[in-house]
Structures are given as structure tokens and as C-alpha cells.
C-alpha positions in Angstrom: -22.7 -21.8 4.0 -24.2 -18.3 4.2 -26.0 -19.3 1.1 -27.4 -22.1 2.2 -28.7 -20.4 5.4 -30.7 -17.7 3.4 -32.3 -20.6 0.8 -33.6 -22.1 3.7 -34.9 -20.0 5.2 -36.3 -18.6 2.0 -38.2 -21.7 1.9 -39.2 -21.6 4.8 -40.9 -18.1 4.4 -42.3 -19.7 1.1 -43.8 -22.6 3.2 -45.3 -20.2 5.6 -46.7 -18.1 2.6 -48.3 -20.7 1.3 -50.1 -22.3 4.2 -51.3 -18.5 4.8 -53.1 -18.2 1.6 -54.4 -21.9 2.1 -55.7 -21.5 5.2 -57.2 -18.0 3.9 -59.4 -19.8 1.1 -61.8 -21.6 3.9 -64.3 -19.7 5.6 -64.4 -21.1 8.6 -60.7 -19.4 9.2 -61.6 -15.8 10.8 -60.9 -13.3 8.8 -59.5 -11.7 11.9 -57.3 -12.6 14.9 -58.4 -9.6 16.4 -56.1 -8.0 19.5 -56.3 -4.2 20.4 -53.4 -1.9 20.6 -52.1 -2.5 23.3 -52.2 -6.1 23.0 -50.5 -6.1 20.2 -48.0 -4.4 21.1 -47.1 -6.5 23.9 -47.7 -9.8 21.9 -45.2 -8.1 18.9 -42.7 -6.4 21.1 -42.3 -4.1 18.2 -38.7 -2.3 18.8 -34.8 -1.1 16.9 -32.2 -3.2 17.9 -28.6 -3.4 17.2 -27.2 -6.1 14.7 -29.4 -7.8 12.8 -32.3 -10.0 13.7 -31.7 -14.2 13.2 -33.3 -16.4 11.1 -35.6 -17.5 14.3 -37.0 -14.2 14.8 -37.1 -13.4 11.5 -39.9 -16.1 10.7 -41.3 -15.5 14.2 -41.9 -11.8 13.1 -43.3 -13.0 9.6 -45.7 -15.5 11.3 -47.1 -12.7 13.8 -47.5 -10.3 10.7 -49.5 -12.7 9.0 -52.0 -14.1 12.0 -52.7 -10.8 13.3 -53.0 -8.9 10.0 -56.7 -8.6 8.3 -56.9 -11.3 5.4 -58.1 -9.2 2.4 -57.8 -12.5 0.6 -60.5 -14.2 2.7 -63.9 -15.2 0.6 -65.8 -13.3 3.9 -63.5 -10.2 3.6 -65.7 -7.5 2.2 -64.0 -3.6 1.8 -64.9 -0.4 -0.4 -61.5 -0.3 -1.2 -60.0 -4.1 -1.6 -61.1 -7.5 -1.8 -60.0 -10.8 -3.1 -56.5 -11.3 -4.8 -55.6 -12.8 -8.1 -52.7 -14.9 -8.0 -51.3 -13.5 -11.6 -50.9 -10.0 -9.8 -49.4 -11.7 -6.5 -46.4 -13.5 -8.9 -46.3 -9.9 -10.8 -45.5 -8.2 -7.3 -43.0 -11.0 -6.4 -41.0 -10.4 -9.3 -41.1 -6.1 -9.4 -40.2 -6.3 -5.7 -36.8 -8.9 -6.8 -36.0 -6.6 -9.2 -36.3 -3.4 -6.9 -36.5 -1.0 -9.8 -37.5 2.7 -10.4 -39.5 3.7 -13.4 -37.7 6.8 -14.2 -36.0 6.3 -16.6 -36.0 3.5 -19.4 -31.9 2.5 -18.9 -32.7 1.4 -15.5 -36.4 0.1 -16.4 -36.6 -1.4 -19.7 -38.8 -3.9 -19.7 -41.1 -2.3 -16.6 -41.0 1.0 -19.3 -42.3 -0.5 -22.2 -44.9 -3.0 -20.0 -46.6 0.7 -18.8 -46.2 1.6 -22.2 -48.2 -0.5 -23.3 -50.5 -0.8 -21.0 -51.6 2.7 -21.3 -51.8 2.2 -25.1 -54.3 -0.6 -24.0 -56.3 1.8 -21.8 -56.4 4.4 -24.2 -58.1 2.0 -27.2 -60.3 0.9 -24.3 -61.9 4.2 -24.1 -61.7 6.0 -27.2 -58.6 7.6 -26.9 -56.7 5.9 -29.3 -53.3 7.4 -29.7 -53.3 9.5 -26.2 -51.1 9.6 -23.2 -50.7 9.0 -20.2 -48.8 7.9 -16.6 -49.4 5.3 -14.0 -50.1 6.8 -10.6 -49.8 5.8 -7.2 -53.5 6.0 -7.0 -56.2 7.7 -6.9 -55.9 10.8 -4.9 -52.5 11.5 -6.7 -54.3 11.0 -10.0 -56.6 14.3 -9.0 -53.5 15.8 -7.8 -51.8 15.7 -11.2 -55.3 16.1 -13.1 -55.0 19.6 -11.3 -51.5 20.7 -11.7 -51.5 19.0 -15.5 -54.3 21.9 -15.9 -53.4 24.7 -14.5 -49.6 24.5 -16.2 -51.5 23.8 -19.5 -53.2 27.4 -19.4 -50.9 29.2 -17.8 -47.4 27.1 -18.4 -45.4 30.6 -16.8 -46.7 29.1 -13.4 -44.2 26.6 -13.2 -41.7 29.6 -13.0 -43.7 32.5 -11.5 -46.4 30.5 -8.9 -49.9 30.9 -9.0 -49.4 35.0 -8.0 -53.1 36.6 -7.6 -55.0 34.5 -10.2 -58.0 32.8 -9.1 -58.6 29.4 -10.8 -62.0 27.6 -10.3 -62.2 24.2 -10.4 -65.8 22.1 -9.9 -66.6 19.2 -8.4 -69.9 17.4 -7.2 -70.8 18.1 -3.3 -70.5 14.2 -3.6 -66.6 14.1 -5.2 -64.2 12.8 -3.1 -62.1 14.8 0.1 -58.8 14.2 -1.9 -59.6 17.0 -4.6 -59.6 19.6 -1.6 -56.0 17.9 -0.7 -54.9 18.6 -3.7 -56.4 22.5 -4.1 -54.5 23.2 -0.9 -51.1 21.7 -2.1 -51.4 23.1 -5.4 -51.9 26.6 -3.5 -54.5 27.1 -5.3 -56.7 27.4 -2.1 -59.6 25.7 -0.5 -62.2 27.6 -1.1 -61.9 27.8 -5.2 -63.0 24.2 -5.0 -66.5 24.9 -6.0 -68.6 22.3 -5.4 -72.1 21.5 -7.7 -74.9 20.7 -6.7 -76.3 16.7 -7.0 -79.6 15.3 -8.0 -81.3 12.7 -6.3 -79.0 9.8 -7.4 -75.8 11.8 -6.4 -74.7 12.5 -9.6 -73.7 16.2 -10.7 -76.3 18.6 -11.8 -74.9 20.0 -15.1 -77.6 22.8 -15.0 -75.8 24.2 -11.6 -72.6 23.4 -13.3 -72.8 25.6 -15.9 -74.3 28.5 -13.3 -71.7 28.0 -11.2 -69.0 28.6 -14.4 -71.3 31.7 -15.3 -70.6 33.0 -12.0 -67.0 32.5 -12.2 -66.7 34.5 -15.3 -68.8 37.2 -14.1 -66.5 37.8 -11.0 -64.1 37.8 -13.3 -62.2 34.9 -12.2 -60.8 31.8 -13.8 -62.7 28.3 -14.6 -60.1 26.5 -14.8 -61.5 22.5 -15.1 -64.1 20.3 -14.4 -63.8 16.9 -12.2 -66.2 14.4 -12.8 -66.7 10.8 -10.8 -66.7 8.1 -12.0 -68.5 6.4 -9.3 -68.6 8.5 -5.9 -67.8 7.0 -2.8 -70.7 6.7 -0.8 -73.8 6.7 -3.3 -71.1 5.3 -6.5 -72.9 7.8 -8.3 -71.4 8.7 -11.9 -71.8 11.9 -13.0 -73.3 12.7 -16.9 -69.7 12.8 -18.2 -70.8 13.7 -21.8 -72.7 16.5 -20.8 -70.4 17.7 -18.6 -68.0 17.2 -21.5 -69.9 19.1 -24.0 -70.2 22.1 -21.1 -66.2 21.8 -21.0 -66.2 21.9 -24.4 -68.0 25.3 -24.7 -66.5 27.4 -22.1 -62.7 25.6 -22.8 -62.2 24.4 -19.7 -60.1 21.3 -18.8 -62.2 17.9 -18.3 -61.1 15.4 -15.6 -62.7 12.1 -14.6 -61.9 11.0 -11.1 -62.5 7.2 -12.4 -60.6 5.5 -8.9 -63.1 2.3 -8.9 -65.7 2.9 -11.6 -63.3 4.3 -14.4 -62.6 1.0 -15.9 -66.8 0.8 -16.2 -67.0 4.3 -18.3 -68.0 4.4 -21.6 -67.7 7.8 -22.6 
């Protein structure tokens, strides 16, 4: 009987999941029931209670999430960070979410482990680095995070045991690079203000002439460049910086290169 209870209303979630993204394929449907806070609060009645909630309010609650949610799906919907949806991905986040897994470690993961495997086998032919590493990230501004900490324990690996102590470690950026690199200087304790950032021309890419005056500098004051992040498209201008050349600079002073490619990575060639 219980059984029966949750299949239909499984369906019934199903149904209404359907005539959502149906309904989100015409244009004339607005891309937005729009209500402010307050409102919405009062038209949700957002609160704990004891027990658990029926089947009713159940698909009550899932019909209010989906009117008076923006439809990132819609053909009008038009964002810097999503748009559109392909229904291969949509089935692919159905089935990861069924199988409620973790990816750390390939007993309880096997085929989610080997799919990323692969994947970033894929992604290294793609550009060049056949036969490289590599994770899947939460996104982008945990991909700089780890970009920085991968660097700084692979020049001084004793960090992971002793902390940062009094070295300084410079790592540049464009004046253009995105707010999540100074996110991850301060959790890294590596400090704000050894973010140095480089001057752009007039496209908003990063000057490599200033970038190597700026590692110059460094030395001089006898303090540690540690890496370079480039971007890959910047968020305001989508500027990409001259990765080669700010390779080749790596290259010569033996610093660590990092591409912040969050949106325009996939267009790289390097």
C-alpha cells in the first residue's frame, strides 16, 4: 500500500515536471512569476514542522518551487552564468542523484570513477595534454582555489606540515581576473595583498611586458613568485589573456602556470 502511495505520487511529480519544461519551451510563458520577499514568503509559508509533510503538500510545495522560480530553461532566459538545458545532462542528473553517491573512493563509485576518468583523459587529448591529470571540481572558483594550494605544496611540499611561516609567495593575475583568486589567497593564508595584479591592454587582456616587471620586482625584494593565473575569458570584457606568452614567461622564471578557463576554457587552444 505504502508502495503504491509513493509511485503515485512519483508520477505525479513526473507529470508536473514535465508540463514545467513544456510550458518553459514557449515564449510567450514569462520567464518569471515575479513576487518580492515578502510576498513570497507569505504565498510559500516557508517553515519546520514536526512529522513529515503529505503527499498534498508535498506536490503543493513542488508546484510553488517551480512557478515562482526563474526558468533558466526558457528560449528568452539570457545569464553570464547559465542558459538553456540539454535534456542528456537533465537524465544524467536524474540518475547521479538515485544513486546518491560520493566520488571518493572507487568501491563506493565505480562506474561514476572511471566515467571522470575518462572524461579527463578526453579533456587532456583535447588540449594537448595527452597523458596528464586531473580532478573534477565543484566549479570555478574552487578550481583557482586548488590551482593555488596544488602550487604552493609543489614548491614547498613541507607546507603541508609546517604552514606557510614567513615566506612570501607572489602570485599574478590580470586587474581584470576574477574576485575568487583573492578568496582563495586569503584562505590559503597566503594574504591579500601578494595577489599582484598586472596590468591590461586595451582589450582586457594581460600585459605580459608588466608581467614579467612585476616578477622582476618580486625577485628583487627577495620574495617568492610563486605562479601565474591566466583567463581564459574575463568576466566583464571575456578577454583572454596571451597564454603562450605568458607560458613561455613561466617557463623562464619556473614559476607555476594556471589558466582560470571557467567559461572560455573549453575555447583554448594553447
Amino acid at each position: 500500500m505504502q508502495q503504491g502511495v509513493k509511485t503515485q505520487i512519483w508520477n505525479d511529480i513526473l507529470n508536473i515536471m514535465d508540463a514545467y519544461l513544456e510550458e518553459s519551451s514557449h515564449p510567450e510563458t514569462p520567464v518569471v512569476h515575479y513576487k518580492n520577499g515578502q510576498e513570497l514568503k507569505e504565498i510559500l509559508k516557508l517553515k519546520l514542522q514536526d512529522g513529515a509533510a503529505s503527499d498534498s503538500e508535498i506536490i503543493n510545495e513542488v508546484k510553488n518551487y517551480l512557478k515562482y522560480s526563474v526558468r533558466t530553461t526558457h528560449p528568452l532566459y539570457n545569464n553570464q552564468l547559465n542558459s538553456g538545458s540539454n535534456f542528456e545532462s537533465l537524465i544524467g542528473e536524474v540518475v547521479s542523484f538515485i544513486t546518491n553517491t560520493t566520488m571518493a573512493t572507487f568501491e563506493v563509485a565505480p562506474v561514476a570513477t572511471l566515467m571522470e576518468s575518462q572524461l579527463v583523459d578526453e579533456l587532456n587529448k583535447k588540449i594537448g595534454f595527452d597523458g596528464g591529470d586531473g580532478i573534477m571540481l565543484t566549479g570555478g572558483s574552487n578550481a583557482n582555489l586548488m590551482a593555488i594550494h596544488v602550487a604552493r605544496n609543489e614548491r614547498f611540499p613541507e607546507i603541508k606540515r609546517s604552514g606557510n611561516l614567513n615566506r612570501v609567495m607572489k602570485v599574478f593575475v590580470s586587474n581584470d581576473a576574477h574576485y575568487s583568486h583573492k578568496k582563495a589567497m586569503l584562505l590559503l593564508g597566503m594574504g591579500i595583498d601578494n595577489l599582484v595584479g598586472v596590468k591590461t591592454d586595451e582589450a582586457g587582456r594581460m600585459d605580459p611586458s608588466d608581467l614579467e616587471v612585476k616578477i622582476k620586482q618580486t625577485i628583487a625584494a627577495d620574495e617568492i613568485p610563486l605562479m601565474v593565473c591566466s583567463t581564459a575569458g574575463t568576466t566583464v570584457l571575456g578577454a583572454f589573456d596571451p597564454i603562450k606568452k605568458n607560458n613561455e614567461i613561466c617557463k623562464e622564471y619556473q614559476l607555476w602556470h594556471h589558466v582560470d578557463g571557467a567559461w572560455g576554457g573549453s575555447g583554448t587552444v594553447l
